[in-house]
N, C-alpha and C positions, 0 to 999 in steps of 0.2 A: 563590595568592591567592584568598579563598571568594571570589563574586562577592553583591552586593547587588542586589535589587529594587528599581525605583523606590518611593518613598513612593505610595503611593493616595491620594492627596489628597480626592479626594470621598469615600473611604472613613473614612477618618481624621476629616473633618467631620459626614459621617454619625454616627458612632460617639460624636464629643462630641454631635450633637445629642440622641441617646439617651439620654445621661449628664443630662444638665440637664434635661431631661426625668423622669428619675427621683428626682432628686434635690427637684428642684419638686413632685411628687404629694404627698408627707408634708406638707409646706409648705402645700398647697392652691395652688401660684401656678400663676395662671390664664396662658392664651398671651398674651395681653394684653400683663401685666406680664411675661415671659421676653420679647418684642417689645423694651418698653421698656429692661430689663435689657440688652438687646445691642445697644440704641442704634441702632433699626432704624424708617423710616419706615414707616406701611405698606404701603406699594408691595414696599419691599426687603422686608420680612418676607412678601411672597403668594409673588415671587419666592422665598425661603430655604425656605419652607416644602415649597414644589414641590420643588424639590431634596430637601428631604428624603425626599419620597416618588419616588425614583429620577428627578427633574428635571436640566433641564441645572445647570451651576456657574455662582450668580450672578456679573458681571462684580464689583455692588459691593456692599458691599464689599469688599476683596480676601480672598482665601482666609484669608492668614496674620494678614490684622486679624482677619475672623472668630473665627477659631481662638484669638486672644486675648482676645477676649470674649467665648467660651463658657467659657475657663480661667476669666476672672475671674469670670463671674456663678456656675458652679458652684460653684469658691473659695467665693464669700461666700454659696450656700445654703448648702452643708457644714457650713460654720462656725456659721452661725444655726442650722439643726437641731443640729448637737453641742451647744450654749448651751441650747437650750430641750428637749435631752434632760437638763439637767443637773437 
């Protein structure tokens, strides 16, 4: 039986944060609105931020909500850049 590696969970978040991150440049969206976009106070967004520059794992919101709203807000830059590459 192969054996599996844990998921890297901060790594994996890392990685979509980068993602949405590039995806928002062409866009122009400022940290502001990707803040807003992921539905973050700013307290939680100093905290997420920090993490992203090799900081601890914020407690909130949780990982896996996170991680769902990096899907989604990327989802719907994606989408708007394809539209207004059209």
């Amino acid at each position: 039986m192969a054996s599996c590696s844990p998921i890297d969970t901060a790594a994996v978040l890392r990685n979509q944060f980068r993602t949405l991150e590039l995806v928002s440049q062409p866009l122009m969206v400022d940290a502001d609105r990707q803040r807003r976009m992921l539905l973050l106070d700013r307290g939680d967004w100093v905290r997420w931020s920090n993490f992203r520059h090799n900081g601890a794992l914020p407690p909130h919101p949780d990982a896996s909500v996170m991680l769902r709203r990096l899907g989604t807000a990327t989802f719907r830059l994606a989408s708007l850049a394809e539209r207004s590459a059209d």
